[in-house]
N, CA, C and O of each residue as an XYZ file, in Angstrom:
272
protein
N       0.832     -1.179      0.000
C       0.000      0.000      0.000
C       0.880      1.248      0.000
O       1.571      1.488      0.991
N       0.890      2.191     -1.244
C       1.328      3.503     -0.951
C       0.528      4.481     -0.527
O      -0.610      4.862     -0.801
N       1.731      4.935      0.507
C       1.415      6.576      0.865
C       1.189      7.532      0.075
O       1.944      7.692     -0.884
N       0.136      8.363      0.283
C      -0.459      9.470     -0.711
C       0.382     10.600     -0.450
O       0.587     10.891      0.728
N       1.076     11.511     -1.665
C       1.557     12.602     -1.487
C       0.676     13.315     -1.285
O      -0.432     13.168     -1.799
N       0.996     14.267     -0.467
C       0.375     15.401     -0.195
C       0.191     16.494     -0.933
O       1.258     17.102     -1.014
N      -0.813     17.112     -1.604
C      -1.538     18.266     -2.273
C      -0.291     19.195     -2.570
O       0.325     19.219     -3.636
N       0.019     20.075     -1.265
C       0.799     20.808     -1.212
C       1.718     20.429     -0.723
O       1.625     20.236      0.489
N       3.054     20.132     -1.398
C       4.597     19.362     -0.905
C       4.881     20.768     -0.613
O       4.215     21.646     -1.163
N       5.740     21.024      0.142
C       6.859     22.207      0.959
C       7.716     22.182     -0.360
O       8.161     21.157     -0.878
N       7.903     23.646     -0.891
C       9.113     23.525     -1.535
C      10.457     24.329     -1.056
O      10.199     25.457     -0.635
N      11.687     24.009     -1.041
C      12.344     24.473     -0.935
C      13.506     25.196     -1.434
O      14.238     24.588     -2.215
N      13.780     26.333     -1.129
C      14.881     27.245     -1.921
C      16.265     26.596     -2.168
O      17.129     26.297     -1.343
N      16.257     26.461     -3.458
C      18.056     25.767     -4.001
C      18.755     27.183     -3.987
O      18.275     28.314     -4.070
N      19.892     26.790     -3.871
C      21.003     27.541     -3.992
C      21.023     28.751     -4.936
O      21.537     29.839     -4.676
N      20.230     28.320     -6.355
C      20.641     29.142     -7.243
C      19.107     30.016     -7.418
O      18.971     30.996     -8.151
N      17.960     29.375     -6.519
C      16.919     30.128     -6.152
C      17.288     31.511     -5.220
O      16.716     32.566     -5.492
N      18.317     31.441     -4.063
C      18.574     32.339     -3.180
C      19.554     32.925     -3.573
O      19.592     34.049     -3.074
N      20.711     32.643     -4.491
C      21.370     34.009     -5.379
C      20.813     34.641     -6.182
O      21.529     35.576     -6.541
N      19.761     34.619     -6.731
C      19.379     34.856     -7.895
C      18.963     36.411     -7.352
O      19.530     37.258     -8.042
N      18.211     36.925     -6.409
C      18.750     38.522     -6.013
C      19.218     39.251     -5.528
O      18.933     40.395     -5.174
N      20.772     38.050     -5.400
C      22.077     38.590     -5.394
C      23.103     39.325     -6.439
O      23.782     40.352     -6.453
N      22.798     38.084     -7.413
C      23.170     38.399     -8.765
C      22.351     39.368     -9.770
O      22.754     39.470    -10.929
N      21.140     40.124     -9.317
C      20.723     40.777     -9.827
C      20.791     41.896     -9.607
O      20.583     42.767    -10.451
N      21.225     42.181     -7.927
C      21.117     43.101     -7.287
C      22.919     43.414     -7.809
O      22.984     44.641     -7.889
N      23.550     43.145     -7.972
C      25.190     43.023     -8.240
C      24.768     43.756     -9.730
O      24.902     44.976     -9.825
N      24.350     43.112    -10.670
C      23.975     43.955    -11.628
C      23.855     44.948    -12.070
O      24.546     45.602    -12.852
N      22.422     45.221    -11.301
C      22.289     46.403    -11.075
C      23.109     47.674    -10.826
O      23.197     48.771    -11.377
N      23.571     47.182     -9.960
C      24.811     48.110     -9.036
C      26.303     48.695    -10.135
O      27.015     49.693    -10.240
N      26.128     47.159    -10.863
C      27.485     47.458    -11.645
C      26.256     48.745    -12.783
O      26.003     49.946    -12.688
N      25.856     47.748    -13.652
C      25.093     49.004    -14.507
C      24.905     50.513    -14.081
O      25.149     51.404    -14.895
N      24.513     50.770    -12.925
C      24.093     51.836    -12.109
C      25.690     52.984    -12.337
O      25.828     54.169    -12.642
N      26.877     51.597    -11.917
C      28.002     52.567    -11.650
C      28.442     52.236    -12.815
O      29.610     51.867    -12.694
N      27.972     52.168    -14.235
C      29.116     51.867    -15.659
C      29.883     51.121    -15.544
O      30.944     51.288    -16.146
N      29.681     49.923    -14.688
C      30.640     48.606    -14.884
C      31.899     49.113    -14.243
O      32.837     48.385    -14.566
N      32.287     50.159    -13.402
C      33.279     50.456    -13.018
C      33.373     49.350    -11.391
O      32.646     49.428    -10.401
N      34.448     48.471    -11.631
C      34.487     47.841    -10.752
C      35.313     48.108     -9.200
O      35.295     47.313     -8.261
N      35.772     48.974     -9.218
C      36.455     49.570     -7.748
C      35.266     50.247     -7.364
O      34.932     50.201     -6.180
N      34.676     50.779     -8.073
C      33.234     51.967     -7.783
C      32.429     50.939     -7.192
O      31.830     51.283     -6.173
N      32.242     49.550     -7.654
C      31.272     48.914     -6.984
C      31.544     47.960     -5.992
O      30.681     47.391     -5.323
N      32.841     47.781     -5.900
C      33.628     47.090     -4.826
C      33.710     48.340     -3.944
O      33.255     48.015     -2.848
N      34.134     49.783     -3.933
C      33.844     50.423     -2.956
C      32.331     50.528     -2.077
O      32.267     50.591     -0.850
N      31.156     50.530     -3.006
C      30.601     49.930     -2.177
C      29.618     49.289     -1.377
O      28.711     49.538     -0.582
N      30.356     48.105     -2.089
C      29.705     47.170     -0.959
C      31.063     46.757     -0.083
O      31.283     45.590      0.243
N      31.788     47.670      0.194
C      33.114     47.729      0.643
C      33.703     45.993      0.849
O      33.799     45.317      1.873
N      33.936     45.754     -0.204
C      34.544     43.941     -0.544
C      35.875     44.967     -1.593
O      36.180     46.104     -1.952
N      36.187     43.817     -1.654
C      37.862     44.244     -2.541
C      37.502     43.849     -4.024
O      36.681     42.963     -4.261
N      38.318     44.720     -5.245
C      38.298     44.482     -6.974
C      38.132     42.852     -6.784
O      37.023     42.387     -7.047
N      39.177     41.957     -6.340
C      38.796     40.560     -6.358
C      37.792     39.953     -6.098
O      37.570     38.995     -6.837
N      36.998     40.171     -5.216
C      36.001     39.614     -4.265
C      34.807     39.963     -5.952
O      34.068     39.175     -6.541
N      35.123     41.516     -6.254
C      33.812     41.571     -6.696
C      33.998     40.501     -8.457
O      33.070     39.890     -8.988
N      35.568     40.595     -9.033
C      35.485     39.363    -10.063
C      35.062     38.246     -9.583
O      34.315     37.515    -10.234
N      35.392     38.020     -8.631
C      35.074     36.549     -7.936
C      33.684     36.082     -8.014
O      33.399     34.893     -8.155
N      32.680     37.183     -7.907
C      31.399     37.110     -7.887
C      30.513     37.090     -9.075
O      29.357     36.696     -9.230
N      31.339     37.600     -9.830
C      31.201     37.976    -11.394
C      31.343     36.705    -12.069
O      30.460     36.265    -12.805
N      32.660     35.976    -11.791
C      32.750     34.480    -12.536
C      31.832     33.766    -11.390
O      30.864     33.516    -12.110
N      31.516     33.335    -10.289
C      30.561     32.945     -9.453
C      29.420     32.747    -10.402
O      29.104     31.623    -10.794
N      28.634     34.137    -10.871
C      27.171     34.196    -11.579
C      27.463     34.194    -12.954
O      26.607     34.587    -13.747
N      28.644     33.773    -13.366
C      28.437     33.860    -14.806
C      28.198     35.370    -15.418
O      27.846     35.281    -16.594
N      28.285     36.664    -14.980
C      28.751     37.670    -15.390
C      29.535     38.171    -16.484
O      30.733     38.214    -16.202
N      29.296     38.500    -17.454
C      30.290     39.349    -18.591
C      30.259     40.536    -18.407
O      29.259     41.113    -17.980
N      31.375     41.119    -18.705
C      31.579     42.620    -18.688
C      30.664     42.964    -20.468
O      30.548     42.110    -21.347
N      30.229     44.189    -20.539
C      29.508     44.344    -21.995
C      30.440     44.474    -22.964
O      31.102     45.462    -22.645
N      30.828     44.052    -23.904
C      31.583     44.147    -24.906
C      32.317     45.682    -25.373
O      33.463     45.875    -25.778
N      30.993     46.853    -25.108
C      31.858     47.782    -25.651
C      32.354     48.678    -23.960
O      32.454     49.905    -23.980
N      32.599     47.949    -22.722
C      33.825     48.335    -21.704
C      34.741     47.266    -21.684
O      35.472     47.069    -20.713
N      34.749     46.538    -22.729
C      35.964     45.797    -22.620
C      37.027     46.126    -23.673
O      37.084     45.384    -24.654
N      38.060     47.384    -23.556
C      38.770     48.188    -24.308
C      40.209     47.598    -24.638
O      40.994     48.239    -25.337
C-alpha cells in the first residue's frame, strides 16, 4: 500500500533560487556605476577581487563595448 503525497509538498529554496537577487542586485549596481568595478567594490566595501570573484561565481560578462 502507498502513501499518498500530499496536495501541497513544501518547496524548498536551491542555492541558485537564493542568489538569484544577489546576482541581480550586483547587476544592477554594476550598470548603475558603468561597470566600473572599484566603484562597486567600494561599495559594498569587498575588494576588486572579491567583486570578479562574484562575477565568474554568476556567470557575469563585462559588456563588450567596456571591454577596451
Amino acid at each position: 500500500m502507498q502513501t499518498p503525497i500530499p496536495e501541497h509538498t513544501p518547496v524548498t529554496a536551491t542555492e541558485g533560487d537564493v542568489q538569484l537577487p544577489e546576482k541581480q542586485a550586483l547587476v544592477e549596481m554594476l550598470q548603475h556605476r558603468r561597470w566600473n568595478i572599484s566603484s562597486v567594490a567600494k561599495q559594498l566595501s569587498v575588494s576588486r577581487p572579491t567583486v570578479y570573484r562574484r562575477l565568474k561565481k554568476y556567470q557575469i560578462t563585462l559588456p563588450k563595448d567596456m571591454l577596451n
